[in-house]
C-alpha positions, 0 to 999 in steps of 0.5 A: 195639875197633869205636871204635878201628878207626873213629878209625884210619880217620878219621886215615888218611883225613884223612891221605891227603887231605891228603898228596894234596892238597899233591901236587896243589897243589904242581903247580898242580892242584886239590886236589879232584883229590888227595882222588879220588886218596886215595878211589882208594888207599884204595878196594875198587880198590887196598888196601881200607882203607875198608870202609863206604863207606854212611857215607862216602857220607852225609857226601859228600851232606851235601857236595853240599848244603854246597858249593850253599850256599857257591856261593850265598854266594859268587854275586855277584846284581849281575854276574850279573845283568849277565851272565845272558843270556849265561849262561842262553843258554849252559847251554841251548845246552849242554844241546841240545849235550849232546843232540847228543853223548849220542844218536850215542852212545845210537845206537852203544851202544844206550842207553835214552832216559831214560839218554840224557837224564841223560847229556845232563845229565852232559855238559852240566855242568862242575866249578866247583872245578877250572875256578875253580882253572884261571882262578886259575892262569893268572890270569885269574878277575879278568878278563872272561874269567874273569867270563864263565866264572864266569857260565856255571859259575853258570848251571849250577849253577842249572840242576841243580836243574830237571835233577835235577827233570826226571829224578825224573819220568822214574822208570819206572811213575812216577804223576807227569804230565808237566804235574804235572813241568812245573808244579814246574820253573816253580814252581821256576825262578820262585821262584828268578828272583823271589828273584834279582830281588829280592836284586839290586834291595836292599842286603844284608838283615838276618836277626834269628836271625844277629845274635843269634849272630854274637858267638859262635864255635861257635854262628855256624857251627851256625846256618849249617849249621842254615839250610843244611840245614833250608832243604834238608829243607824243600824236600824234603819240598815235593817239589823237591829238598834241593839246591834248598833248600840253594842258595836258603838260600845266596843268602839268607845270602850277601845278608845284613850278615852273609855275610862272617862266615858264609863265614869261620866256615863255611869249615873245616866245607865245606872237610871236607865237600867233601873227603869228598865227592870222596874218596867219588868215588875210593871209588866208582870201579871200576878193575876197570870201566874194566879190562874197558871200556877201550876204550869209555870211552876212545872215550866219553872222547875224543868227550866231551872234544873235543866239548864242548870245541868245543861251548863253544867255538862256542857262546860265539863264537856269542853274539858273543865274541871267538875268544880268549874263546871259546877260553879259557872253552872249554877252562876249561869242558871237564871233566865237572862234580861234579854228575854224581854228584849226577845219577847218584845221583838217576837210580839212586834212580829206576831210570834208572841201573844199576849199569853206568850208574852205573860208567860216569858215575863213571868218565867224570867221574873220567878227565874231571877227571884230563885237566884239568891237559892243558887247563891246558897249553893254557890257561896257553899260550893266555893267554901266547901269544894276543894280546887283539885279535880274530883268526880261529880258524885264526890262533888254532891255528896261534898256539897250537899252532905247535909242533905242527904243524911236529913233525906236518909233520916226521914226515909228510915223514920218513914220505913219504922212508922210503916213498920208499926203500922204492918205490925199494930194490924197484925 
């Protein structure tokens, strides 16, 4: 019986995956954003239908790890290597922005420091899925603006890994030194630049355990996701971090003669994983929470988005960009990203989080994606509108957003003669 009620639950989940996914897509939005829908639907929020949550929250870790590891298949070392000062200048401007956005709010709201850095975190992320499915929309991932923003998105995905480091030392009562916590961030930065270095520097390697399996269709993806997740395991257990090790072991494989056969074996397992993992966000998300909290998420909300938005924006025209590239990758680069979960997780395991926190990030990031199709508009519209030759800001908006202005401009000359009628009507 127990076996039964577990099998209908696993078909109505990949049922209502599915079906909110083909929505999603069939308007031109990822389809991570329909998986968040299903776990909605599903969740304590509306019918309840999923009860343990645990197991679905296992797998959903077991996603993250994936989707490091085919982030680093995917990573192309030789244009990111091209492209790497403008995208380790940027997450480091990002993260000091983020500071800046996280500390009037901590002030206003009266959050601890070590909470205040984790979201400082949070903000400065982006999610890779729904900005690349954004760039592919609009047609632009082939383009120079689109390299620039993979670059950036690349560079945050490296930077998780000294984050989640820098946040396990925060852990209150923590025996740890802070020069202890320093000397594993620089052991990690370091090994990761040296195997970056080196894997551009060669052509593809060779790895003899893939050659002996690579003729077989079910060992082939078994040895993926026992490289995937032994190099996770062992990194943890050295005390870094298992999405470290999963991420590393992805650069590896996807450096060998043998990537493009790994990512095609590997692809339905992380398609899977990777639905979970964000139909586990929809699970968690309290509708309740932002119910009661409305008003503050909706203010953190609005002072999140229009200020990271110009953050990327400034900082990417700072670096030397030209305005429309800066406008484009800005807007792409505007939602909170996947890895906020994976933070809000590690800053409850240590006690930074509580279960306050954990709602509010998890509802932040959730709203932050279901925005993404507005900035679609104003992407889609800025690639068909904006001409490719450098121009000013104010010349960029009023291009973009012509529209708008004169709609305001009418309503404010309507408003100035109704308050004109009123005056003379008591006269």
């Amino acid at each position: 019986m127990l076996l039964e009620h577990t099998l209908t639950e696993i078909a109505i989940v990949a049922t209502a995956a599915l079906g909110c996914g083909i929505a999603l897509e069939k308007f031109k939005q990822p389809a991570v954003l329909g998986y968040i829908l299903a776990g909605v639907i599903l969740g304590p929020s509306f019918f309840g239908l999923i009860e343990n949550r645990e197991s679905v929250t296992a797998l959903a870790e077991l996603g993250v790890l994936m989707l490091l590891f085919v982030v680093g298949m995917e990573l192309s070392l030789r244009h990111f290597v091209k492209i790497w000062p403008v995208s380790i200048a940027c997450i480091a401007l990002q993260i000091v922005g983020g500071l800046a956005i996280a500390f009037p709010l901590a002030h206003f709201f009266h959050w601890p420091l070590n909470l205040t850095l984790l979201l400082a975190f949070v903000f400065a992320l982006s999610s890779t899925a729904v900005a690349v499915k954004m760039l592919d929309t609009i047609g632009e991932l082939k383009t120079e603006t689109g390299r620039l923003t993979i670059g950036v998105l690349i560079a945050q995905d490296l930077a998780i890994v000294p984050m989640i480091l820098i946040i396990r030392g925060l852990q209150p009562n923590s025996s740890l030194s802070i020069s202890f916590i320093l000397i594993k961030i620089i052991i990690s930065i370091g090994l990761l630049a040296a195997l970056v270095w080196y894997l551009s520097r060669k052509e593809r390697i060779r790895l003899p355990f893939l050659r002996m399996v690579v003729g077989h269709t079910d060992l082939t993806p078994l040895m993926g996701l026992t490289f995937c997740f032994g190099a996770a395991a062992m990194s943890g257990l050295s005390g870094l971090s298992a999405a470290y090790g999963a991420f590393l072991a992805g650069l590896v494989m996807g450096n060998s003669h043998e990537r493009q056969i790994m990512l095609d074996r590997m692809t339905p397992i992380y398609s899977v994983l990777l639905m979970i993992f964000f139909l586990s966000i929809g699970l968690l998300l309290d509708l309740g929470f932002i119910w009661h909290n409305l008003g503050k998420v909706l203010m953190i909300l609005l002072f999140i988005t229009l200020g990271k938005t110009a953050l990327n924006i400034s900082i990417l025209h700072l670096l030397r960009r030209p305005w429309t590239m800066s406008f484009l990758s800005g807007v792409v680069l505007a939602q909170l990203g996947e890895f906020s979960f994976l933070l809000a997780t590690v800053g409850q395991d240590v006690g930074i989080v509580n279960v306050y926190g954990n709602n509010l990030i998890i509802s932040l990031t959730v709203l932050s994606l279901a925005l993404s199709p507005i900035w679609l508009s104003t992407a889609r519209r800025l690639h068909d509108l904006a001409p490719k030759r450098t121009i000013s800001l104010s010349h960029l908006l009023t291009l973009l957003y012509s529209h708008e202005l004169l709609r305001l401009k009418q309503l404010y000359i309507k408003y100035k003669e109704r308050l004109t009628r009123r005056a003379n009507i008591r006269d």
